[in-house]
C-alpha positions in Angstrom: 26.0 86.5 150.3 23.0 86.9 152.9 20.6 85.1 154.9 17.7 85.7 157.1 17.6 83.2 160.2 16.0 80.1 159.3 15.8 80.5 155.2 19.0 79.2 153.1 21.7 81.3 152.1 21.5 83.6 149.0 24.3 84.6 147.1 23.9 87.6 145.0 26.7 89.2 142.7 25.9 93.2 142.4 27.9 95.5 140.2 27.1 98.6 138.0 28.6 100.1 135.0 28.8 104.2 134.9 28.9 106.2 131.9 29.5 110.0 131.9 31.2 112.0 129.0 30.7 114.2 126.1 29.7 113.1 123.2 29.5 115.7 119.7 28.4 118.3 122.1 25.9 116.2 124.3 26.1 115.2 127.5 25.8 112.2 129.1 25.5 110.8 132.8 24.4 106.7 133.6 24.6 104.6 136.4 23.7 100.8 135.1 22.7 98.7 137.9 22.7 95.0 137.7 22.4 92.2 140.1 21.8 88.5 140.2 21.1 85.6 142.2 24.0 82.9 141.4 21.8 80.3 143.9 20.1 78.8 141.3 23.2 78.3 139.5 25.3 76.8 142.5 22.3 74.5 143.0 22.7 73.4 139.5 26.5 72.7 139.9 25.4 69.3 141.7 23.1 68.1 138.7 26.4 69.2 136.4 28.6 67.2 138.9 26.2 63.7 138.7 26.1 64.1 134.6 29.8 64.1 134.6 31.2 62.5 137.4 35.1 62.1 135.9 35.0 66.1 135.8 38.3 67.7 136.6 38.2 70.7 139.3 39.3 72.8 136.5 36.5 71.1 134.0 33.9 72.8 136.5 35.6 76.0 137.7 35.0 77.1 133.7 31.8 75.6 133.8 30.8 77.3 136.9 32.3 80.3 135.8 30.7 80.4 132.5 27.5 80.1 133.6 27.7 82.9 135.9 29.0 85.2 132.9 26.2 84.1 131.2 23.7 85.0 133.8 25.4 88.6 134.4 26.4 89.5 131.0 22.1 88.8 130.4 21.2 90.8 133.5 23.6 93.9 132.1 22.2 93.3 129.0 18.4 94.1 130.7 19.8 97.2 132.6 21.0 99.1 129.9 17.5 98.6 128.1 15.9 101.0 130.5 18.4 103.6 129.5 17.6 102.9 125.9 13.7 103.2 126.8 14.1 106.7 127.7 14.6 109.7 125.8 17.4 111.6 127.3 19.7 111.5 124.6 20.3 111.9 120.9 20.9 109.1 118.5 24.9 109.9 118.6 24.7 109.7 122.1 22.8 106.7 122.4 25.1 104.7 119.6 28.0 105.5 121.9 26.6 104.5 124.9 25.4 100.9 123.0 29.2 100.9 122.4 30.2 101.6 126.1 27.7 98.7 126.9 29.5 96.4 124.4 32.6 96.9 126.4 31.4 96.8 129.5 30.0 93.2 128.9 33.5 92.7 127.0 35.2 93.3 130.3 33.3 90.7 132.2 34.0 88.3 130.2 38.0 89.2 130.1 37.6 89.0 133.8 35.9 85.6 133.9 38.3 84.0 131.1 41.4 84.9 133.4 39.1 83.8 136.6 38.9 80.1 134.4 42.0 80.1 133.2 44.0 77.0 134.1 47.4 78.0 136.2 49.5 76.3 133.7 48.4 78.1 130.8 48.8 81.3 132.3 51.4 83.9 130.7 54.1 85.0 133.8 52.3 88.7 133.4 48.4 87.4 134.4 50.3 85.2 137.1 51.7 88.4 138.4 48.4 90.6 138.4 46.8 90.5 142.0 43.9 87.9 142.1 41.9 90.3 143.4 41.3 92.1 140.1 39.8 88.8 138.6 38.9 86.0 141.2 35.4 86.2 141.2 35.4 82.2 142.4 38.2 81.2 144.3 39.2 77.3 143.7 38.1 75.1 146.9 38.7 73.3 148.4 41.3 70.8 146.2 42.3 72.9 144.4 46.4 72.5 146.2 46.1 68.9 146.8 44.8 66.9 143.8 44.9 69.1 141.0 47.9 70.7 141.4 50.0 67.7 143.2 51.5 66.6 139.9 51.9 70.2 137.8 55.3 71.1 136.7 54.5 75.3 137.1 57.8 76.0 135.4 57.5 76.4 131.8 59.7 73.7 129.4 61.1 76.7 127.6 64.1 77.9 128.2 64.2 80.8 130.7 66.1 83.8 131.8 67.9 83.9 135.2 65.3 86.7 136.2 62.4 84.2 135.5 64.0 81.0 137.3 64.3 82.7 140.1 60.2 84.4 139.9 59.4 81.1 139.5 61.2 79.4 141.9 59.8 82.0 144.5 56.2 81.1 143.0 56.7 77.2 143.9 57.5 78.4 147.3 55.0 80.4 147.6 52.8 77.8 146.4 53.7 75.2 149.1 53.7 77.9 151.9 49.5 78.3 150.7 49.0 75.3 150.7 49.8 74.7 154.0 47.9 78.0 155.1 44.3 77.1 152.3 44.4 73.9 154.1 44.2 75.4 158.0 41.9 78.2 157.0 40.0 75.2 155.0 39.7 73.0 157.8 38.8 76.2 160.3 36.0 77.6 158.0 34.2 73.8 158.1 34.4 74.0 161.7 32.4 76.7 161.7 30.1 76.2 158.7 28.9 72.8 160.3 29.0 73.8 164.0 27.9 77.9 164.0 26.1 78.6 161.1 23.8 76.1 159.8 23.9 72.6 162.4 20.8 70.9 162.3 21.9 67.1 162.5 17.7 66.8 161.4 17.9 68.7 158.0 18.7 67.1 154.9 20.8 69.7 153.3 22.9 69.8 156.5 23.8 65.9 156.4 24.3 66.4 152.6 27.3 68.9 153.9 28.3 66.9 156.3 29.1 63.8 154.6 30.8 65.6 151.0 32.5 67.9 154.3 34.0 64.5 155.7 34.6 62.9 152.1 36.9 65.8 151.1 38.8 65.6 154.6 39.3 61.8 154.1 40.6 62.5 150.5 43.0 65.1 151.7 44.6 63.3 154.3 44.7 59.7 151.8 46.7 62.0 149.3 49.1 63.2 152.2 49.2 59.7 153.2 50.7 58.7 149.8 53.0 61.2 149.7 54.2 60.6 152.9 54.6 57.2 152.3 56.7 58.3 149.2 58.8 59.8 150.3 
């Protein structure tokens, strides 16, 4: 993500694939660049939210997630062809490399699935693995308050003692971030709308402004109701 003062924000996913090995005897050494502007998508995302305005937060995680497979699988797609343009290697070579492309692009899209994956649906082992090897989008800024208010995370199988208690630590967990998303939610607005892009004159800024202010009010309604609940 980047910026020069006074243009809009970019945000660019960068990544490469290296291949090195021997192949029959051959050789072979690659370093696949690829790299893409998701901007164009993001901007998108509002003409996707206004064609479907009963979409869950889910419903448009896997929608925005899908799209920005789409776009990289395409860019690695492109990078590889420049290794396929040249001549370096012999036709074994270059059928194993077409195969190490093949799993490369496999890979992103096992990454993105798990990224899209609805919490409920996930198997204890992929709730266990660190986000950080798959979050490419991190769910906000609902995510802990609307979607997830009424979700029973415990399976309706029966469990082992061992997995009761995982995921009754999990629910704990669960309410503990909550509680921290929603002060690091509230702090990162602060300084979106007041250090980084305030111009009370510019459209866009206004346009964040007022969705900034609708999710707040929603936030605190839902507390509200489960306050009252209680």
């Amino acid at each position: 993500m980047n910026r020069n003062r006074g243009t809009k924000w970019s945000f660019i996913v960068t990544g490469f694939v290296k291949l090195f090995g021997i192949h029959y005897g051959e050789n072979y050494n690659e370093n696949v660049k690829f790299q893409i502007n998701i901007s164009e998508i993001l901007k998108r995302s509002g003409s996707y939210i206004e064609d479907h305005p009963n979409v869950s937060e889910q419903e448009y995680l896997s929608w925005l997630l899908g799209e920005i497979s789409y776009g990289i699988t395409h860019e690695i797609i492109e990078s590889f062809k420049t290794v396929y343009e040249t001549p370096n290697y012999g036709k074994r070579v270059m059928t194993k490399i077409h195969d190490l492309e093949k799993q490369a692009i496999s890979a992103v899209w096992s990454v993105f699935s798990l990224n899209s994956k609805d919490e409920t649906l996930k198997t204890k082992e992929e709730m266990e693995l660190s986000r950080n090897t798959y979050e490419v989008v991190r769910q906000r800024p609902l995510n802990y308050f609307l979607y997830h208010l009424d979700v029973d995370w415990q399976p309706s199988r029966e469990m082992t003692a061992s997995e009761e208690r995982w995921y009754k630590k999990l629910l704990e967990t669960l309410k503990t971030n909550s509680v921290l998303w929603f002060l690091d939610f509230v702090y990162r607005l602060r300084n979106a709308l007041f250090h980084e892009i305030i111009d009370p004159l510019d459209e866009e800024w206004q346009i964040i402004f007022k969705n900034a202010y609708l999710v707040l009010k929603e936030i605190v309604d839902l507390n509200i109701q489960e306050l009252d609940a209680t």
